[in-house]
OpenMM code with the backbone's topology and positions (N, CA, C; nanometers):
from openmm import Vec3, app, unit

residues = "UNK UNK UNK UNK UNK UNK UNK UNK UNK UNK UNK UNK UNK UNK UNK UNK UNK UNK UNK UNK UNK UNK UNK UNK UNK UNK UNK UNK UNK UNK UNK UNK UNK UNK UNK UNK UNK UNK UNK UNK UNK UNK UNK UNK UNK UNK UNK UNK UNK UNK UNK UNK UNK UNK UNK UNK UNK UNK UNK UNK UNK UNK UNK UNK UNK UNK UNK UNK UNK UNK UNK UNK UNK UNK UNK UNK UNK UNK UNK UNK UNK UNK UNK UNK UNK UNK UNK UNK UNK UNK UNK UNK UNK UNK UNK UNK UNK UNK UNK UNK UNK UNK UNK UNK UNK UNK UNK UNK UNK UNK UNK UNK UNK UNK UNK UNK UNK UNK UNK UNK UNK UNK UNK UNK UNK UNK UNK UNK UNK UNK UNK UNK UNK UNK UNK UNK UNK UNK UNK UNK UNK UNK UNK UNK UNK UNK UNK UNK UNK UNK UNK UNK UNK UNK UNK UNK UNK".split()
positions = [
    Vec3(3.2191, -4.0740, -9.0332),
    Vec3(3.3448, -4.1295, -8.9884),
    Vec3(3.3425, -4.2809, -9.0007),
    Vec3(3.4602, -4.3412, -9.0652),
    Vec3(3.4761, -4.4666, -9.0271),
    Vec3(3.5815, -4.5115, -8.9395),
    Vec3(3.5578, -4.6589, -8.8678),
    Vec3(3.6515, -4.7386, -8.7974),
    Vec3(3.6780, -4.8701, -8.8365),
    Vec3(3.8044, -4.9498, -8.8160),
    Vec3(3.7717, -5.0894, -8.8922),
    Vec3(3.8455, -5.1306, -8.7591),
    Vec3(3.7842, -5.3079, -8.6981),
    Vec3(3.8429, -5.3428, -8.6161),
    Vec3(3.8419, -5.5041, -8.6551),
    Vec3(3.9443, -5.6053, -8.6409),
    Vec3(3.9285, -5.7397, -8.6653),
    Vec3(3.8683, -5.7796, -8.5267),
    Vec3(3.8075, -5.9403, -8.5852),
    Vec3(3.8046, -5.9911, -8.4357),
    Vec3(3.8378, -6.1722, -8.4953),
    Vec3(3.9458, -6.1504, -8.4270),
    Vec3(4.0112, -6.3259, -8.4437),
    Vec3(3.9243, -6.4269, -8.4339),
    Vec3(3.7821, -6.4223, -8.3551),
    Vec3(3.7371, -6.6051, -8.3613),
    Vec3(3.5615, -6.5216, -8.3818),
    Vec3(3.4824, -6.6212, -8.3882),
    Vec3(3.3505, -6.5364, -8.3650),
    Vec3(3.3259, -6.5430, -8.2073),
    Vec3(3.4036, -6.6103, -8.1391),
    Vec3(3.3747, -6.5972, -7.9887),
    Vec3(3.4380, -6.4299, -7.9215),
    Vec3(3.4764, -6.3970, -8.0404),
    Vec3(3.5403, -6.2289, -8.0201),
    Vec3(3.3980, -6.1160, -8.0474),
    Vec3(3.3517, -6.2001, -8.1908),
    Vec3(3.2461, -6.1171, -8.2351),
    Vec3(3.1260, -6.1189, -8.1351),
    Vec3(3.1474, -6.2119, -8.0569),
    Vec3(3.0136, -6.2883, -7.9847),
    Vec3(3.0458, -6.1749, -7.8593),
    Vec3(3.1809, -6.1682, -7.8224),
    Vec3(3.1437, -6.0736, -7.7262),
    Vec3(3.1890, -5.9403, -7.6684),
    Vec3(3.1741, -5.8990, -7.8267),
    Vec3(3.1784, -5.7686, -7.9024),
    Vec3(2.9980, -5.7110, -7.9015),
    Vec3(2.9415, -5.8248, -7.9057),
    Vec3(2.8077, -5.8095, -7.9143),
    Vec3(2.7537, -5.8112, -7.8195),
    Vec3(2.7917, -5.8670, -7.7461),
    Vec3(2.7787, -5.8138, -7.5500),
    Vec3(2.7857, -5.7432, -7.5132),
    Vec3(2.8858, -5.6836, -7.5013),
    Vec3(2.9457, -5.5344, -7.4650),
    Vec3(2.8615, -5.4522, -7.4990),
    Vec3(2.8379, -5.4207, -7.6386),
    Vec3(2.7291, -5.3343, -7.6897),
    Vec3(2.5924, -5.3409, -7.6427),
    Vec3(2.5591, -5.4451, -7.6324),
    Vec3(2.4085, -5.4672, -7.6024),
    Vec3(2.3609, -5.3712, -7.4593),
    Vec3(2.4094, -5.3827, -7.4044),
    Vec3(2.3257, -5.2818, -7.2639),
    Vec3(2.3727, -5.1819, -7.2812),
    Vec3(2.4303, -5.0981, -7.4152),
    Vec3(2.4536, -4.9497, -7.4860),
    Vec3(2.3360, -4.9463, -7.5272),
    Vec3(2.2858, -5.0219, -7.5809),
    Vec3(2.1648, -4.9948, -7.6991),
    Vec3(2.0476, -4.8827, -7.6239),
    Vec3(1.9330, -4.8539, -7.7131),
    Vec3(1.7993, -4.8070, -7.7026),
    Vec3(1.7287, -4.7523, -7.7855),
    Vec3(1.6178, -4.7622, -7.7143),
    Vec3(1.5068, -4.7665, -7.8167),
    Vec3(1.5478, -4.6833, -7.9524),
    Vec3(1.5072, -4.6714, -8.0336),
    Vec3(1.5964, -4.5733, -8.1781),
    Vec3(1.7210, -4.6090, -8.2563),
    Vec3(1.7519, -4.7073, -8.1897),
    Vec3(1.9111, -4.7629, -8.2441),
    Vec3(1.8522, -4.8417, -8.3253),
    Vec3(1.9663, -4.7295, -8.4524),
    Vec3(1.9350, -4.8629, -8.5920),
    Vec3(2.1074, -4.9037, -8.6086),
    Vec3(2.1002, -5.0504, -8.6472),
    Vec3(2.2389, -5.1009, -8.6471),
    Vec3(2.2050, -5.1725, -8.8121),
    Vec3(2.2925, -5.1537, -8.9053),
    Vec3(2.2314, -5.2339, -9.0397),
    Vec3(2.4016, -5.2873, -9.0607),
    Vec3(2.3733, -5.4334, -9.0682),
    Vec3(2.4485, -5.5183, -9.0534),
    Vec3(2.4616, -5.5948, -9.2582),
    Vec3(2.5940, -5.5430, -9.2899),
    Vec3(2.6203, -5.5773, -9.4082),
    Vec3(2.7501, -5.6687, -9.3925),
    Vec3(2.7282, -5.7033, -9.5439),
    Vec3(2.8519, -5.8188, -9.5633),
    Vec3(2.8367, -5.9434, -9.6441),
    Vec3(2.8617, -6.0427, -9.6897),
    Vec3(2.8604, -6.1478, -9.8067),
    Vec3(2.8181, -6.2468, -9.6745),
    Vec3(2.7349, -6.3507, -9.7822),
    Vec3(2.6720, -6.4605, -9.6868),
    Vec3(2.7757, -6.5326, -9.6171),
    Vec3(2.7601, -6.5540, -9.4737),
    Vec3(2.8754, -6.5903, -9.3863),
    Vec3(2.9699, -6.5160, -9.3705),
    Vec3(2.9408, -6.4047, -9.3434),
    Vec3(3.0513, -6.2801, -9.3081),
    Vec3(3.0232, -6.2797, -9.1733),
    Vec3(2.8963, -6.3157, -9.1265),
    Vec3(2.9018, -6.2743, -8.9371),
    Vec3(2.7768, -6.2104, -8.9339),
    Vec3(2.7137, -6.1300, -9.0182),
    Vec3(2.5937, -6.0639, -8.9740),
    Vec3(2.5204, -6.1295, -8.8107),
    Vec3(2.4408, -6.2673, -8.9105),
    Vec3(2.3546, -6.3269, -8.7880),
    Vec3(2.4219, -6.3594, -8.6980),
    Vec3(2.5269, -6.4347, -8.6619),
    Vec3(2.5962, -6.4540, -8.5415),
    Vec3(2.5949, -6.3121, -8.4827),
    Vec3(2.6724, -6.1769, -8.5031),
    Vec3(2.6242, -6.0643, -8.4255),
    Vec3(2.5143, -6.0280, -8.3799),
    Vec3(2.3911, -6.0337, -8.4368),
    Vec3(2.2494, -6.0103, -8.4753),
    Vec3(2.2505, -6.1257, -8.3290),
    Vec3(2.2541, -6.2333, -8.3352),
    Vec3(2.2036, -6.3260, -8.2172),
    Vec3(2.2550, -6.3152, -8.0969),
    Vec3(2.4356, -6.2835, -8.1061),
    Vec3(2.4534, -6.3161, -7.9972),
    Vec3(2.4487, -6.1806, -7.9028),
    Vec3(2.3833, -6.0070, -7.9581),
    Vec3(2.3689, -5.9486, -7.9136),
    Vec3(2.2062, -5.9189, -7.8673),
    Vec3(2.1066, -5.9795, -7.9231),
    Vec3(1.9939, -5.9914, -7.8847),
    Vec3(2.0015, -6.1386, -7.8106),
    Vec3(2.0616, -6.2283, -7.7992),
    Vec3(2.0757, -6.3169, -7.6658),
    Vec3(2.0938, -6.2322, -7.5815),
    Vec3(2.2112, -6.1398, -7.5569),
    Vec3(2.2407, -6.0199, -7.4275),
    Vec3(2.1394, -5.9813, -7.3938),
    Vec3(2.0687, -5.9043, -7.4526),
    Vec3(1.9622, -5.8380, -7.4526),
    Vec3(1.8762, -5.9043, -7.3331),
    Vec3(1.8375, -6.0168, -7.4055),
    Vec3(1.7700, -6.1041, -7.3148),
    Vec3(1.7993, -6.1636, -7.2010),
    Vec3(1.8985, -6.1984, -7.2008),
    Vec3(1.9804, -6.2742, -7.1250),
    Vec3(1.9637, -6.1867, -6.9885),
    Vec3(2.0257, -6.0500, -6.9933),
    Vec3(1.9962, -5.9274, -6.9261),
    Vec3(1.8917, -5.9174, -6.8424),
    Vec3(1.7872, -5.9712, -6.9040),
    Vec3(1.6646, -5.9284, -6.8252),
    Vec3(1.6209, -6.0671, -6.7930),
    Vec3(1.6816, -6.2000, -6.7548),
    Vec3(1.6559, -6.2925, -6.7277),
    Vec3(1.5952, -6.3765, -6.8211),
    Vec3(1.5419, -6.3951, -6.9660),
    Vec3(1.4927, -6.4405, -7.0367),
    Vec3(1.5555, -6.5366, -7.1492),
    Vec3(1.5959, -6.6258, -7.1933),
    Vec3(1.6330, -6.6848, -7.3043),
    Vec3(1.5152, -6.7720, -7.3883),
    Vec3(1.5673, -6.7252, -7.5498),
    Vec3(1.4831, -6.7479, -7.6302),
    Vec3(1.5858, -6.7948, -7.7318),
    Vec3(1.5041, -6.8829, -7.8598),
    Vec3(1.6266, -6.9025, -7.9268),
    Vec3(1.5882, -6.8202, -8.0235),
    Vec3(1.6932, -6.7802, -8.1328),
    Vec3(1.6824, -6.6439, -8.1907),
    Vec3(1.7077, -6.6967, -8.2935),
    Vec3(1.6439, -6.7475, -8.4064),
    Vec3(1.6589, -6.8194, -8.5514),
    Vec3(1.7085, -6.6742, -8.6665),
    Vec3(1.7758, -6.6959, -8.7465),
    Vec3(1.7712, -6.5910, -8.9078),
    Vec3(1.6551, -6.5694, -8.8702),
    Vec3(1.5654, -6.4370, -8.9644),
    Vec3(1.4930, -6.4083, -9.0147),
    Vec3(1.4455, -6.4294, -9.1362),
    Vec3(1.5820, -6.4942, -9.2272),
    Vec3(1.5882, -6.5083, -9.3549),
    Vec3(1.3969, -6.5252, -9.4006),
    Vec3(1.3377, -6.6531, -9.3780),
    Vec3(1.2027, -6.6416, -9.4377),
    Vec3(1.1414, -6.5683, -9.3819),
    Vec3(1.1360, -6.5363, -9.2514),
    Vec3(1.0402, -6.4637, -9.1272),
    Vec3(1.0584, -6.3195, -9.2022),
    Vec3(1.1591, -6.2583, -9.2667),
    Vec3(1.1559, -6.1525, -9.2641),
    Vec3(1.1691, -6.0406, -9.1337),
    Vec3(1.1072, -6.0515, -9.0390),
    Vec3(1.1359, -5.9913, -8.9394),
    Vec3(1.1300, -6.0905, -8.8244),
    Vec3(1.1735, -6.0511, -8.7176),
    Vec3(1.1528, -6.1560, -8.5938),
    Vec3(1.2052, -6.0493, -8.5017),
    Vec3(1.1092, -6.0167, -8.4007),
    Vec3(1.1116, -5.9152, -8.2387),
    Vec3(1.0847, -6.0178, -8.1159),
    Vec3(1.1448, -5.9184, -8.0432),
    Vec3(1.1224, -5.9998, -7.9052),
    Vec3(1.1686, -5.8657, -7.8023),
    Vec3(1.1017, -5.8821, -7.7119),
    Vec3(1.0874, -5.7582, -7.6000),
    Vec3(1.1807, -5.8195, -7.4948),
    Vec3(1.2562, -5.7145, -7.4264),
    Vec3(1.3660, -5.7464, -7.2856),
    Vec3(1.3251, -5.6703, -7.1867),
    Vec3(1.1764, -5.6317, -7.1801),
    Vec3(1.1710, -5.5929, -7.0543),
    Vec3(1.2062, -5.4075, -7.0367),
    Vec3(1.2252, -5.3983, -7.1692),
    Vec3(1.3007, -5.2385, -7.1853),
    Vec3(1.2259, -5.2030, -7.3155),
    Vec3(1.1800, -5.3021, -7.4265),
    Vec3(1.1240, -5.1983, -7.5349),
    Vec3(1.1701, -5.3646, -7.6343),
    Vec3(1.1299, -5.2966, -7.7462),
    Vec3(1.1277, -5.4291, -7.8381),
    Vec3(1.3111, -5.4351, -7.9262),
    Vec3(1.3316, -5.5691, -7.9638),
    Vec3(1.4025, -5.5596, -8.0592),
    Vec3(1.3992, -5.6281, -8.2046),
    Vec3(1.4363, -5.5759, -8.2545),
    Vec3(1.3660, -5.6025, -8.4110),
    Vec3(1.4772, -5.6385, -8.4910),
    Vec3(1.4847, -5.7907, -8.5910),
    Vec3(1.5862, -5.8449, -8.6325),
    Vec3(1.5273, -5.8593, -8.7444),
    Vec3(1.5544, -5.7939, -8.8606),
    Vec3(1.5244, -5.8030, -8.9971),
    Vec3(1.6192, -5.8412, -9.0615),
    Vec3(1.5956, -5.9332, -9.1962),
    Vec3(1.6709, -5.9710, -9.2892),
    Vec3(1.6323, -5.9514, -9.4127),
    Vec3(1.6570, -5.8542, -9.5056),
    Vec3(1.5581, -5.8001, -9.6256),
    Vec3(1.6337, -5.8580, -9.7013),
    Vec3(1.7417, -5.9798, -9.7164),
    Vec3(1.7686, -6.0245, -9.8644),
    Vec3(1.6566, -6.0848, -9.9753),
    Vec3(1.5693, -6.1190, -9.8975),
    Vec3(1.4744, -6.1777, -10.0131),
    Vec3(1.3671, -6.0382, -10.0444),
    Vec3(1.3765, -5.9030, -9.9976),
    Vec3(1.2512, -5.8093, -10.0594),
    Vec3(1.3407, -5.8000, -10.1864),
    Vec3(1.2783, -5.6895, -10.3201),
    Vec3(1.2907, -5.6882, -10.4284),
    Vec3(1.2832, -5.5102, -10.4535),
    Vec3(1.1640, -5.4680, -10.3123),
    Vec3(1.2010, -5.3419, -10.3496),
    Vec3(1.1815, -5.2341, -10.2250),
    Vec3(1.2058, -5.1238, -10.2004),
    Vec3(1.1750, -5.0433, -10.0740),
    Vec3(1.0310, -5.0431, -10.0006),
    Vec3(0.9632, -5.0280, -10.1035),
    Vec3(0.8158, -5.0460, -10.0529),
    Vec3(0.7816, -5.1392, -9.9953),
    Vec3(0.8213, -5.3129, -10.0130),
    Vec3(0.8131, -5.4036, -9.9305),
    Vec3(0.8968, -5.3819, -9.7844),
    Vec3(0.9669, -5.2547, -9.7806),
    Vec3(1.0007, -5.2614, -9.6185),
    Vec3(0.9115, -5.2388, -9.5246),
    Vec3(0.8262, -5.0970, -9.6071),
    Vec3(0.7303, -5.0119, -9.5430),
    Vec3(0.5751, -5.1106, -9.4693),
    Vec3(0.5531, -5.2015, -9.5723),
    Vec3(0.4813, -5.3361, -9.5146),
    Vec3(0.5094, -5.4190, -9.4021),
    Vec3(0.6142, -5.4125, -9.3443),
    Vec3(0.6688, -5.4706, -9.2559),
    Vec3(0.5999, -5.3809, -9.1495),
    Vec3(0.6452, -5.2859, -9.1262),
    Vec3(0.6275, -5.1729, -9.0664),
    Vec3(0.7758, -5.1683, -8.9988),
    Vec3(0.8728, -5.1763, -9.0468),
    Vec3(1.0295, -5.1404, -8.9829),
    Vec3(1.0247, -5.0006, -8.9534),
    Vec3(0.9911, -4.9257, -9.0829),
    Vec3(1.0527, -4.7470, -9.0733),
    Vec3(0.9608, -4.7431, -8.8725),
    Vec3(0.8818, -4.7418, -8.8579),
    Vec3(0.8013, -4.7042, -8.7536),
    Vec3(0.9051, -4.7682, -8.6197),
    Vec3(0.9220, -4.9544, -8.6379),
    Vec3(1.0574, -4.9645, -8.5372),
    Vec3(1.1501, -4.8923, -8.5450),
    Vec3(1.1600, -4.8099, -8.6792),
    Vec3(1.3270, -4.7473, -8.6406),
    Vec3(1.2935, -4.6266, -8.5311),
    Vec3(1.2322, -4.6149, -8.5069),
    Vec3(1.2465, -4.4804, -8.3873),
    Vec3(1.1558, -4.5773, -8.2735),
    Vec3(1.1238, -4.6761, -8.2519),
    Vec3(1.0330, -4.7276, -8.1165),
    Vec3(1.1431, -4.8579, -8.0468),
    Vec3(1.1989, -4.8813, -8.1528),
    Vec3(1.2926, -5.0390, -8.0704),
    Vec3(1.4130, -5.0492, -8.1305),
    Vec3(1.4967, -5.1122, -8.0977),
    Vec3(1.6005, -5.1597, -8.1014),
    Vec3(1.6505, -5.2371, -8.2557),
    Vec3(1.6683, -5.1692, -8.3669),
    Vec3(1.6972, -5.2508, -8.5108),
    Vec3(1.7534, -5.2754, -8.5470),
    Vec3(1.8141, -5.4293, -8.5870),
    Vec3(1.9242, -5.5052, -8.6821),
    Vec3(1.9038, -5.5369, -8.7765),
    Vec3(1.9199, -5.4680, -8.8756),
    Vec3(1.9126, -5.5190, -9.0064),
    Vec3(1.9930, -5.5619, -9.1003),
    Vec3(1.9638, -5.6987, -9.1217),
    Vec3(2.0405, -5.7336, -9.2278),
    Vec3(2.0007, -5.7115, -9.3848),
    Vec3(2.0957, -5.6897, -9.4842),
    Vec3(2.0870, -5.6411, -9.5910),
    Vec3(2.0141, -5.5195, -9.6251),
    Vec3(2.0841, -5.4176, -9.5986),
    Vec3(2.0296, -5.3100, -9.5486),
    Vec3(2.0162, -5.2084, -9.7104),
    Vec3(2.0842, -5.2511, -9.8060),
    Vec3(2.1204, -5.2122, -9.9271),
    Vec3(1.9144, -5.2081, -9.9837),
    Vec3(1.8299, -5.2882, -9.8986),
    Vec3(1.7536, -5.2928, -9.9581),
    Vec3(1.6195, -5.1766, -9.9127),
    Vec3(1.6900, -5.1411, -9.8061),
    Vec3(1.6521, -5.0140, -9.7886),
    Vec3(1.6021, -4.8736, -9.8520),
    Vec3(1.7089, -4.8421, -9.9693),
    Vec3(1.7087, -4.7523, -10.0437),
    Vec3(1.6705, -4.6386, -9.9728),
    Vec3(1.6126, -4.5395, -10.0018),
    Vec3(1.6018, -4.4224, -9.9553),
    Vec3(1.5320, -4.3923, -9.8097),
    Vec3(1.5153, -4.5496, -9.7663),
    Vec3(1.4249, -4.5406, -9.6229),
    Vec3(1.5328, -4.5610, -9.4955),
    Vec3(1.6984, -4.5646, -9.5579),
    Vec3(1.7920, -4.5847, -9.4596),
    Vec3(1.8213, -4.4923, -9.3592),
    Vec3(1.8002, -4.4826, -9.2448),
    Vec3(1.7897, -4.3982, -9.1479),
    Vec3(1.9450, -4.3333, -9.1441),
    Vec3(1.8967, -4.2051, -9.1170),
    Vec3(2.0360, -4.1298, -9.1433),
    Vec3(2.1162, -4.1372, -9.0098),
    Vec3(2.0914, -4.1716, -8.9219),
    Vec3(2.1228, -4.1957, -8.7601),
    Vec3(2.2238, -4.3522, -8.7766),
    Vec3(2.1869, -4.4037, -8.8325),
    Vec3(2.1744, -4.5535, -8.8047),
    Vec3(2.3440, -4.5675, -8.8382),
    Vec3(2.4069, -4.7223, -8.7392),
    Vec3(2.5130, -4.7310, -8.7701),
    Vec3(2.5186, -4.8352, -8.8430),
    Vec3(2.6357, -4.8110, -8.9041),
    Vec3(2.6543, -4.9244, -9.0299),
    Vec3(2.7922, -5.0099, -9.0258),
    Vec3(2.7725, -5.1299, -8.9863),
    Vec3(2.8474, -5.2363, -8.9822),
    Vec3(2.8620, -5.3321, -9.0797),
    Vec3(2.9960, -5.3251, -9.1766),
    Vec3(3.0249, -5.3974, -9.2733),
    Vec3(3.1175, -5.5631, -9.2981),
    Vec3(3.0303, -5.6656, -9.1941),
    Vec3(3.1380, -5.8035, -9.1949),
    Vec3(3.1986, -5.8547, -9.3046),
    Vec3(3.3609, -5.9124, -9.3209),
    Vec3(3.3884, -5.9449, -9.3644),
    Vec3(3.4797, -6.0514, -9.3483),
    Vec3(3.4620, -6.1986, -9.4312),
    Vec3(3.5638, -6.3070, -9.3810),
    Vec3(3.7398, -6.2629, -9.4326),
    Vec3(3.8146, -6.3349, -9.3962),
    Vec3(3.9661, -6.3236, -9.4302),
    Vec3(4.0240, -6.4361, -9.4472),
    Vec3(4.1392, -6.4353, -9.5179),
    Vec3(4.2277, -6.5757, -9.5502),
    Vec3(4.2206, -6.6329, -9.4355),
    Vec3(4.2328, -6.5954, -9.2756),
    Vec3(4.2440, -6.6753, -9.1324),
    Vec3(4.1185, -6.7282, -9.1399),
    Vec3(4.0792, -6.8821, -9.0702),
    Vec3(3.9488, -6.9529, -9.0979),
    Vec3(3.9388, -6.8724, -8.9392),
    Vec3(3.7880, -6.7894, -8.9399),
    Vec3(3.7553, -6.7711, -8.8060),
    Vec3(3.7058, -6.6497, -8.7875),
    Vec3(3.8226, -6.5601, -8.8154),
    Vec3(3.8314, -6.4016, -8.8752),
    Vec3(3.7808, -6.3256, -8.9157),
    Vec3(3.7220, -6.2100, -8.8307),
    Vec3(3.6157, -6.1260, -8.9283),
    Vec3(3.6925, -6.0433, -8.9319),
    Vec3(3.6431, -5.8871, -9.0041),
    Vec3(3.6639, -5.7872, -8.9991),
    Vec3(3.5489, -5.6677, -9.0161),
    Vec3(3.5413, -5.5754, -8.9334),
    Vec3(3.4070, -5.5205, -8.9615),
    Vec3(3.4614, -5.3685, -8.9712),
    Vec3(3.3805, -5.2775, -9.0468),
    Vec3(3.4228, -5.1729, -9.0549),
    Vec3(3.3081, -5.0719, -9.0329),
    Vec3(3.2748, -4.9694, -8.9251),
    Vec3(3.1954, -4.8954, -8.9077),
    Vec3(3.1814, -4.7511, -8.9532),
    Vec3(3.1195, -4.7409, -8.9912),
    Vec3(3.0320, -4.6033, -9.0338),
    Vec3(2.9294, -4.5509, -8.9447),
    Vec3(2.9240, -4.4211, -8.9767),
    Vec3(2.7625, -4.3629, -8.8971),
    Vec3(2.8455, -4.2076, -8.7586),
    Vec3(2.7340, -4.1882, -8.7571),
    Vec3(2.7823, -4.0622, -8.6804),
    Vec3(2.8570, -4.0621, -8.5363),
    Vec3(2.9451, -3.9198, -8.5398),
    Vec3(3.0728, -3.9246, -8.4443),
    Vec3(2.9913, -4.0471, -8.2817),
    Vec3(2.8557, -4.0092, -8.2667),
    Vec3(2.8268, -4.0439, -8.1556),
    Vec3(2.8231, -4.2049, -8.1726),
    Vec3(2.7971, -4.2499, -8.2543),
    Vec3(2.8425, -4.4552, -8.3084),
    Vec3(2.9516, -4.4553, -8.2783),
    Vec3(3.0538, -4.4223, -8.2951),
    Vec3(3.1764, -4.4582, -8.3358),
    Vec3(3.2660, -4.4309, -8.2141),
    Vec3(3.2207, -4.3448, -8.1040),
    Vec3(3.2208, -4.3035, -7.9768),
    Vec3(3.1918, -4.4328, -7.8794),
    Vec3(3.0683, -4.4575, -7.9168),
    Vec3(3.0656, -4.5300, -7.8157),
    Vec3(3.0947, -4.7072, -7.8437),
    Vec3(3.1499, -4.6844, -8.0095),
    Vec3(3.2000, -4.8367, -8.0786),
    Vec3(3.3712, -4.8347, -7.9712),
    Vec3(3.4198, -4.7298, -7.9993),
    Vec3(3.5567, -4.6961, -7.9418),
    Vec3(3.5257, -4.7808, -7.8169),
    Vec3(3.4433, -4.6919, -7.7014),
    Vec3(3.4485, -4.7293, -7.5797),
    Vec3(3.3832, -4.8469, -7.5297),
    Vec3(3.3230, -4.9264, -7.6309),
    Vec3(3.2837, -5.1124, -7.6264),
    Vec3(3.3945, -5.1466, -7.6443),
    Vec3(3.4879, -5.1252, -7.7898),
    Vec3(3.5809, -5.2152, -7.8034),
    Vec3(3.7332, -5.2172, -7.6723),
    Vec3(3.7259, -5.0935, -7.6133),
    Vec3(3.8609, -5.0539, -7.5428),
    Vec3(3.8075, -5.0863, -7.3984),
    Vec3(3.6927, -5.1121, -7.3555),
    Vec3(3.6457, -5.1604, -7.2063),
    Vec3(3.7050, -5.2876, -7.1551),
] * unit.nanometer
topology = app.Topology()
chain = topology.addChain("A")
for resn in residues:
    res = topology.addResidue(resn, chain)
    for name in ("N", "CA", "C"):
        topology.addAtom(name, app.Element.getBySymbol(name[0]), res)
């Protein structure tokens, strides 16, 4: 199933990513697509800020872009912020050791295309996109009835 919802400023997206965050757990894969400056990392941060934030902790939460991965624990289990635009092929995911986070912590992945056949069939899929309005995203979700369930009941709370 898909859903598409705009959000007028990124201070919409920012707390769109709130909302969600104390939904999450351990096993949640979220793979965050879209053209550079579509919103990925701003979602990616300002919902693992929640995270943290939650459990009393602030950290600052950089791209992953060179890091490749970057985790940080809330007191509930880990969360794991990947950015695979720079791997080249699937097997460099498996080095990471992501497939193993996808069932132990909490996963955002950006550029998820690089996945290939290791894309978790669970996982929801969020597609950012900018618009003629300077500010403006638009994201469109995929992934099973139970994503899209509880995307409904973040966005309508």
């Amino acid at each position: 199933m898909t859903t598409r919802h705009s959000f007028p400023s990124p201070d919409d997206t920012t707390a769109f990513a709130r909302a969600l965050a104390p939904r999450l757990s351990p096993g949640d894969v979220i793979l965050l697509s879209g053209p550079i400056g579509a919103g990925k990392t701003h979602f990616a941060r300002s919902l693992i800020q929640a995270r943290l934030a939650a459990a009393g902790l602030h950290e600052d939460v950089p791209s992953p872009t060179f890091t490749l991965v970057q985790t940080y624990d809330d007191g509930h289990g880990e969360i794991w912020h990947a950015d695979l635009y720079r791997l080249t092929h699937p097997d460099e995911v498996e080095e990471l050791g992501l497939i193993d986070a996808f069932s132990d912590a909490i996963c955002l992945v950006e550029w998820p295309d690089r996945l290939g056949d290791l894309t978790p069939e669970n996982a929801l899929s969020l597609e950012f996109a900018a618009t003629d309005t300077p500010g403006t995203r638009t994201m469109t979700a995929t992934g099973p009835d139970r994503w899209l369930t509880l995307l409904s009941e973040t966005l309508n709370a």
